[in-house]
C-alpha positions, -999 to +999 in steps of 0.1 A: +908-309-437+914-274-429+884-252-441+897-214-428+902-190-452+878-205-481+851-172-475+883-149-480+891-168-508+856-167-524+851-128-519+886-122-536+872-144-570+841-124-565+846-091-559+859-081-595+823-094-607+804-074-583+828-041-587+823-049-627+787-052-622+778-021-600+802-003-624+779-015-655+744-004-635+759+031-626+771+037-663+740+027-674+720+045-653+736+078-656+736+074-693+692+071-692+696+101-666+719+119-693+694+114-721+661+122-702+678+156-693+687+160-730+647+154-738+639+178-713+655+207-725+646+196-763+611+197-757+615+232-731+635+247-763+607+238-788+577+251-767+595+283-764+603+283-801+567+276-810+558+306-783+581+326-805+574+317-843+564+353-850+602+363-843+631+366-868+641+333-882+680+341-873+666+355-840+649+325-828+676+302-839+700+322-816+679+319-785+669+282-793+707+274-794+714+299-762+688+278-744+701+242-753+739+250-747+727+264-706+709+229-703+733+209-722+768+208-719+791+200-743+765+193-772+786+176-803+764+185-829+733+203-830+714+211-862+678+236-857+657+241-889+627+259-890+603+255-925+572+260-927+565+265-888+577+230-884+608+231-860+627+198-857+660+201-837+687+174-840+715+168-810+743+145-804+764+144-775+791+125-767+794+111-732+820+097-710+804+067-702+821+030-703+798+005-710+764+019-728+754+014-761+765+038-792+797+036-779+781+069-755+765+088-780+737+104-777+713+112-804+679+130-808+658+144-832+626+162-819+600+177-846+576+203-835+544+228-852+511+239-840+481+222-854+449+235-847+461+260-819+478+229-803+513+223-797+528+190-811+560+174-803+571+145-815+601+129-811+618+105-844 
């Protein structure tokens, strides 16, 4: 029995399953990369805001948004409300990606106030 050629044959049935599968680990890492920048510049935009509660309402809200659109590109939807010195800031962004979940949308929601002279974050 002739035998040559079966390793060529084997690598041609494989190969889709390993280009699938490194395709699938690079989406999925990118999209944890995507999100952790996202957190980043949520929590940096609330510890400025909470520097800055003694500004104008409509003031700080510009800035807030001025700081998340330079770290964030292409933000969906983003909603800032500030009551009571509690700041909570919702994003969603929409990514390119193929195979994460949420059909690659990202969404956050970040809550922050001073108790006690201390900053608090908190993410929902």
């Amino acid at each position: 029995m002739n035998h040559k050629g079966q390793v060529l044959a084997i690598f041609v049935l494989l190969l889709p399953i390993l280009l699938i599968s490194a395709s699938l680990i690079i989406d999925v890492g990118l999209s944890y990369i995507e999100k952790r920048n996202i957190e980043r510049a949520t929590e940096e935009t609330i510890y400025y805001a909470l520097d800055h509660l003694d500004q104008d309402e409509t003031a700080l809200k510009t800035n807030m948004t001025y700081l998340l659109n330079e770290n964030i590109k292409n933000i969906y939807d983003l909603r800032l409300t500030i009551e009571n010195e509690i700041i909570t800031i919702n994003i969603e962004k929409r990514t390119n990606y193929i195979f994460t979940k949420n059909k690659g949308i990202i969404k956050l929601q970040y809550q922050g106030k001073i108790i006690d002279g201390k900053k608090i974050i908190t993410k929902e």
